[in-house]
C-alpha positions as CSV (number, residue, x, y, z in Angstrom):
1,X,104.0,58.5,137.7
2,X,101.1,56.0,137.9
3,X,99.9,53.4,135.6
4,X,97.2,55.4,134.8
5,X,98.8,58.5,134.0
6,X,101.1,56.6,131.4
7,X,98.7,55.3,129.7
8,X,96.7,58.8,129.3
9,X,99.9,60.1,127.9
10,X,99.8,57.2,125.0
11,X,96.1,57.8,124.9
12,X,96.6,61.6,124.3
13,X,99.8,60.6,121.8
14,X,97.5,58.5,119.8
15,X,94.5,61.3,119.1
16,X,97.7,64.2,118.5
17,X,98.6,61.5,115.9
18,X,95.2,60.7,114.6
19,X,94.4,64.3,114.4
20,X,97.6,65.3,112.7
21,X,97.5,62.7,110.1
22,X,94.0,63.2,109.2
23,X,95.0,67.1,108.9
24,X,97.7,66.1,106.1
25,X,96.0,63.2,104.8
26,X,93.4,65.8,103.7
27,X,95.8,67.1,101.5
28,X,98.0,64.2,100.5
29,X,96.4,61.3,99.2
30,X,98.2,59.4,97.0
31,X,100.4,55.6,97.4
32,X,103.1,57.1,99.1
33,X,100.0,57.8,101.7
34,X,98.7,54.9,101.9
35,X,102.3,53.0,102.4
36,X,102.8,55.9,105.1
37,X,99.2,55.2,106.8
38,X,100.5,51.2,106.9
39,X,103.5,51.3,108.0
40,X,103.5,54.4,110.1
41,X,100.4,55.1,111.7
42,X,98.7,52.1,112.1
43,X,101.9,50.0,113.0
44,X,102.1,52.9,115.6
45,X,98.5,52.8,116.7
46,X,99.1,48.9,117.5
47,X,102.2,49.2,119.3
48,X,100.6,51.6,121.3
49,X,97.4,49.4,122.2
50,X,100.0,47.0,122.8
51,X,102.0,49.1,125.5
52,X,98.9,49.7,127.0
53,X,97.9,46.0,127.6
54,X,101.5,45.7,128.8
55,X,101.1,48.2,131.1
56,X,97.5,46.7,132.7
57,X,99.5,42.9,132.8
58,X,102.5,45.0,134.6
59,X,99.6,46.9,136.7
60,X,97.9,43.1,137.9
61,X,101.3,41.6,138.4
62,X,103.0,44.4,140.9
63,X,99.0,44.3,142.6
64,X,99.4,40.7,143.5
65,X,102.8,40.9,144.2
66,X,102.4,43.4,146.7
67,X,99.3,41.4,148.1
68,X,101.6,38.0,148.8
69,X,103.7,40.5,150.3
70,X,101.7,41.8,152.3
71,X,100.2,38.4,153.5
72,X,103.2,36.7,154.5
73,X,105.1,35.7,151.0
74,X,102.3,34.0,149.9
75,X,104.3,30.8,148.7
């Protein structure tokens, strides 16, 4: 499985999430929300942003890798 497709999956996970919340937070709306929108949603909303980065960083990293490879060792 590719970079890419990894990252649609999390990209896909996110909206389900984002849809799904804002389906019950239509109906529940209180402080027990909110806490739940803080320290749910959103902390998983970052996390998954942050995956994502990870992924591009791990993505550059394996590209030059397998350039000096390809080139001789490059060191």
């Amino acid at each position: 499985m590719s970079d890419s497709s990894h990252k649609a999956k999390l990209k896909d996970a996110v909206r389900t999430l984002q849809a799904q919340w804002g389906v019950i937070r239509s109906q529940w709306n209180d402080a027990q929300s909110d806490r739940v929108q803080h320290e749910v949603v959103e902390r998983a909303e970052e996390s998954v942003r942050l995956a994502m980065l990870a992924l591009d960083q791990l993505g550059e990293a394996i590209s030059r890798a397998r350039s000096e490879c390809s080139e001789g060792g490059g060191m």
